[in-house]
C-alpha positions in Angstrom: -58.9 52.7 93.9 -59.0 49.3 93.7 -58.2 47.2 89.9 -61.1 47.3 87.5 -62.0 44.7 85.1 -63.2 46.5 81.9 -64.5 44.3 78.7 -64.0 46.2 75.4 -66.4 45.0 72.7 -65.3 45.4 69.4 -61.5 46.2 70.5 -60.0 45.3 67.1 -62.4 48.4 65.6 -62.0 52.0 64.9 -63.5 53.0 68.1 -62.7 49.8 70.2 -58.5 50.6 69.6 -58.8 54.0 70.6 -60.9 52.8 73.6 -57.4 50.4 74.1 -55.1 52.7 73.6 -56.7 55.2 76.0 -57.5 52.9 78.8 -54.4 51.1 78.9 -52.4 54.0 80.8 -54.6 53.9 83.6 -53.0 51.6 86.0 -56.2 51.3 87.6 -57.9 49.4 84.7 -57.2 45.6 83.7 -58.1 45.6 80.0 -60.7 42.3 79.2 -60.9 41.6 75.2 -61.1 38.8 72.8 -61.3 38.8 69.2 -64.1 37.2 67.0 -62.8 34.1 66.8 -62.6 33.9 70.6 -66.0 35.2 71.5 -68.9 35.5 69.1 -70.8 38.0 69.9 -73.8 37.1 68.1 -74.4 34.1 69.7 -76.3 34.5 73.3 -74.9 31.3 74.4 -70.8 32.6 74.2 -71.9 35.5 75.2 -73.4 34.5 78.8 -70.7 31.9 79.2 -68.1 34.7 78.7 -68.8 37.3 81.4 -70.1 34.0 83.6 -66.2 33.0 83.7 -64.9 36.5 84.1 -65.5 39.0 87.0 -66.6 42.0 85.0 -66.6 45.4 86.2 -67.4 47.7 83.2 -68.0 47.6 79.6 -67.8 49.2 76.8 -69.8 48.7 73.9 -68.4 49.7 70.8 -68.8 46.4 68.8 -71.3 46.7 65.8 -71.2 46.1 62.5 -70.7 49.6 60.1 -70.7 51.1 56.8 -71.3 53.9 55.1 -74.4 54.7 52.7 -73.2 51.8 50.0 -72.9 49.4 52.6 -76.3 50.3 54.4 -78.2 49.8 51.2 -76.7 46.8 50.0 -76.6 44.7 53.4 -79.7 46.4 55.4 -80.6 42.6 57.1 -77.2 42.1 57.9 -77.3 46.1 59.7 -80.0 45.3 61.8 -79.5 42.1 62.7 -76.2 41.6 63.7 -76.5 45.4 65.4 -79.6 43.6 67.6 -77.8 40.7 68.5 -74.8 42.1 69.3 -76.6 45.1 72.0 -78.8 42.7 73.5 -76.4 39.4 74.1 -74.0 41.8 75.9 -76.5 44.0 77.7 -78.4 41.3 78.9 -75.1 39.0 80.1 -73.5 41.9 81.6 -77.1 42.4 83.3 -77.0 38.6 84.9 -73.6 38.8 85.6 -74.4 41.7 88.0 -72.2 44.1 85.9 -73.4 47.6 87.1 -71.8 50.0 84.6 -71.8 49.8 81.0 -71.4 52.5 78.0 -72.8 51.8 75.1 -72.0 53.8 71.8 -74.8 54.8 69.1 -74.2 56.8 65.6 -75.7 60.6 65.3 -78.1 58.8 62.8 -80.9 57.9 65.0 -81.7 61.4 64.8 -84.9 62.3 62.4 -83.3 63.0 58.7 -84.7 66.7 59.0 -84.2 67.5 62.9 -83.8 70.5 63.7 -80.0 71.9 63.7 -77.9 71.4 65.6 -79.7 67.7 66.7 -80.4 67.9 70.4 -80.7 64.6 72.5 -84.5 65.1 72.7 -84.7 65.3 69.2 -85.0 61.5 69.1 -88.1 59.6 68.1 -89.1 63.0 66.5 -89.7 62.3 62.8 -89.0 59.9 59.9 -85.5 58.6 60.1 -82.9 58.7 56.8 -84.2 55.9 54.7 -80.6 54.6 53.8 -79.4 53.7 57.2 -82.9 53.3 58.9 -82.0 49.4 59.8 -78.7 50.2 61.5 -80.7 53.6 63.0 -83.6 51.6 64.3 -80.9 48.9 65.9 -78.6 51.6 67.7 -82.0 53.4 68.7 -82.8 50.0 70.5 -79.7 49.6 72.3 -80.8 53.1 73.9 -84.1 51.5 75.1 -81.6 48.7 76.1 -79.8 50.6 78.5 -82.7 53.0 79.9 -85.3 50.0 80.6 -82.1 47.7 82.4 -81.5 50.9 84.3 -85.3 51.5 85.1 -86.1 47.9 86.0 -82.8 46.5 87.1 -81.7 49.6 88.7 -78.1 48.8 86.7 -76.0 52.2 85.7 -75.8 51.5 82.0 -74.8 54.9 80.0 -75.2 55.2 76.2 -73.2 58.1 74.2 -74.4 59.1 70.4 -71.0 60.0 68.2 -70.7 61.9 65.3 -68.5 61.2 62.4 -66.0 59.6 63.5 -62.4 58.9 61.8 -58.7 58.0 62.9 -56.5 55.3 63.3 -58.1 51.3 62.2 -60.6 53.1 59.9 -62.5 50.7 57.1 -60.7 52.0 53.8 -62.6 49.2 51.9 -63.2 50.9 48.1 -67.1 50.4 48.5 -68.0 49.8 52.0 -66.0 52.6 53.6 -67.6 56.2 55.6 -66.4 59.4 53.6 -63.3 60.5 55.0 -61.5 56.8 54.7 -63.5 57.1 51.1 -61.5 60.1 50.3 -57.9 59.4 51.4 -57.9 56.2 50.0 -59.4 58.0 46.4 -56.7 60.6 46.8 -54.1 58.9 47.4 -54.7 56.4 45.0 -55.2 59.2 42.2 -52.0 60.7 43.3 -49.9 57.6 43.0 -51.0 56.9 39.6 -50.9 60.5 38.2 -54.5 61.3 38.0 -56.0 64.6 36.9 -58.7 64.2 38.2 -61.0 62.9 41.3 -64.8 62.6 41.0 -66.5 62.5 44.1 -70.1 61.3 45.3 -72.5 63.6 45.4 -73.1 67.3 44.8 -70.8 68.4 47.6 -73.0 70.5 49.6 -74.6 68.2 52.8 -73.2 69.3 55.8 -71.3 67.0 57.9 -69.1 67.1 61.6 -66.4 65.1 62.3 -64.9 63.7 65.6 -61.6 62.0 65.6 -61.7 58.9 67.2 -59.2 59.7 70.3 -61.3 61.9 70.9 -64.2 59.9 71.0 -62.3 57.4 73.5 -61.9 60.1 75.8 -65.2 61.6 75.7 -66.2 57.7 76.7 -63.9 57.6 79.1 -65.0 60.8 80.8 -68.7 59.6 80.6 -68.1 56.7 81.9 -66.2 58.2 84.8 -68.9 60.6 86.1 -70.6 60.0 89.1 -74.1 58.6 88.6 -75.0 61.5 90.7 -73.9 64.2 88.6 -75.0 62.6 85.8 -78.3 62.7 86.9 -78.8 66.3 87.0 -78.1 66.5 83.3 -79.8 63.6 82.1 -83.1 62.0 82.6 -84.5 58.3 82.7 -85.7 58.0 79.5 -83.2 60.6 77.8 -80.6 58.8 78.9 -78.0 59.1 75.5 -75.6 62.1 75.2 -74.5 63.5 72.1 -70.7 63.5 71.3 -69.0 65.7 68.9 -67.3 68.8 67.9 -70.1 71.2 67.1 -68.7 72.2 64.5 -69.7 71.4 60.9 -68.7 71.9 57.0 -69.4 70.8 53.7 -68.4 67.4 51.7 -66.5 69.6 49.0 -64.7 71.4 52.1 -64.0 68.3 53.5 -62.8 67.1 50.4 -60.7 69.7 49.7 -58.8 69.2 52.7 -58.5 65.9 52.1 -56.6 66.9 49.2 -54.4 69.0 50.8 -53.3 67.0 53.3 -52.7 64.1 50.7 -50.8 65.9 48.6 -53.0 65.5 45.2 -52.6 68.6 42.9 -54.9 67.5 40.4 -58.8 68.7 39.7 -61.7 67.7 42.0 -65.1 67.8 40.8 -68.7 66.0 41.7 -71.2 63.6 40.3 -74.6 65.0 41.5 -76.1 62.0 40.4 -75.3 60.1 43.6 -77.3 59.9 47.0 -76.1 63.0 49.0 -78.0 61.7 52.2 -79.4 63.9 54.8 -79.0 67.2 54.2 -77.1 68.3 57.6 -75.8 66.7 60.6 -74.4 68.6 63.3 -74.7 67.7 66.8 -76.2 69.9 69.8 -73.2 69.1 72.7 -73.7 71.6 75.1 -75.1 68.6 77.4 -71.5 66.7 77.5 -70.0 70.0 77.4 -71.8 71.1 80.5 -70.3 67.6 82.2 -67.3 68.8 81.6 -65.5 67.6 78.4 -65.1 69.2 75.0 -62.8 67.9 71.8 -59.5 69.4 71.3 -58.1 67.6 68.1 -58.8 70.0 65.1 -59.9 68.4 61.5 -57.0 69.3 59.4 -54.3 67.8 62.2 -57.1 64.7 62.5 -56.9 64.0 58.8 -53.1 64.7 58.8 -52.9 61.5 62.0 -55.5 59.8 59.9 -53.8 59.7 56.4 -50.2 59.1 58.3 -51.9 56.0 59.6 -53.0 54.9 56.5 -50.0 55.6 54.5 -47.8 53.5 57.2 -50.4 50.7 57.3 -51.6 50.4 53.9 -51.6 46.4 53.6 -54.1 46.7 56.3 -56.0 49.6 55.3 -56.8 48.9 51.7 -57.6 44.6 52.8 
């Protein structure tokens, strides 16, 4: 097999850095990436100049701009927009640049607040989406349509794959912008360095919730990625193009943050403010389609959050900026 030239998006991210770290074994792969200050994704212009100069043989998409429910109500223009711009610059460069395979990576929320569990792919487009990340919903909903009308008009092979929860290694552990498991180490830890007795946390506890570590996530992209566009076919169709990715597995906040706990060390009390959002109710994903292709995650919860806390405790300068 000859040398492939593969662009990471968004290397320097969560999902990005496991993306790296997975990819660069394979001898087969030359590893393309450039940081924000060498390639601004949101403008078209660097965008199209970028993959003109560079022979380009895959991509993966994992740039965007996140947050957890905080974050998605304070900044909603700044969700969508940036989202948007950064989907369709790349899309439609790697598109003129004759690029044929591309993955790009959505969030389990573009699923209907009140699908039905666990959220099957065709669930999409189903129902009234969760008002406080509808903007950065709608935008990963659009990349989708991205992908399935460059593949429908362009003929191009461009895949998209819908995570759940993810967590692991380059995590956001900012205190108000942060998803719920960096929320939680970051609160535990900090409570058990200073002696705390106790640690209040949002909400009432009882949403459901599945998490995916995020080397898991690279591979799952990985293996996607690798299929042949003939097998692939048989499991999905033109305009169902996206594929969940998860563990199928689920529990609640105050399970999760009990483990948290435990894995942090904090012996002190935990209890719940019920006057903050919970969000939607449940989210568990339906992945009996990628596990029918052939992949399933193998990294359970309480080892995840065990990497995940080790990670933060040995780069906490980095973490807590």
């Amino acid at each position: 097999m000859s040398q492939q030239n593969v662009f990471i998006a968004g290397h320097r991210g969560m999902v990005g850095s496991a993306l790296v770290r997975a990819l660069e074994k394979d001898p087969n792969v030359r590893l393309l990436t450039r940081g924000r200050d060498q390639l601004d994704l949101l403008d078209q212009r660097q965008v199209t100049e970028f993959f003109g100069k560079h022979a380009v043989d895959q991509v993966y998409l994992a740039a965007a701009k996140v947050g957890g429910i905080h974050a998605n109500n304070e900044y909603p223009a700044a969700f969508i927009y940036e989202n948007l711009m950064i989907e369709a610059n790349i899309i439609h460069a790697a598109y003129k640049a004759g690029v044929k395979k591309l993955l790009f990576l959505g969030s389990s929320c573009i699923y209907p607040k009140f699908a039905e569990q666990p959220m099957r792919e065709e669930a999409l487009l189903t129902g009234v989406l969760e008002p406080t990340n509808e903007p950065y919903a709608i935008a990963k909903i659009a990349g989708i349509k991205l992908c399935e009308s460059y593949n429908r008009q362009y003929g191009t092979d461009y895949r998209s794959v819908m995570p759940t929860n993810l967590y692991g290694p380059n995590d956001n552990y900012h205190p108000q912008n942060s998803h719920v498991i960096p929320a939680l180490i970051r609160r535990f830890h900090e409570a058990k360095a200073r002696g705390d007795a106790e640690v209040v946390v949002w909400g009432s506890g009882a949403p459901m919730r599945e998490f995916l570590h995020v080397d898991d996530m690279a591979a799952a992209c990985v293996h996607v990625m690798g299929l042949e566009r003939e097998v692939l076919s048989r499991h999905v169709q033109p305009t169902l193009s996206h594929i969940n990715v998860g563990t199928g597995v689920d529990c609640t906040i105050r399970e999760l943050a009990e483990t948290v706990s435990k894995v942090v060390g904090f012996a002190g009390k935990l209890s719940f403010d019920a006057s903050k959002p919970d969000g939607t109710p449940r989210k568990l994903m339906d992945v009996s389609r990628l596990s029918s292709l052939g992949w399933n995650a193998s990294i359970a919860l309480e080892d995840g959050l065990a990497h995940a806390y080790g990670w933060f405790v040995a780069n906490a300068a980095q973490a807590r900026s």
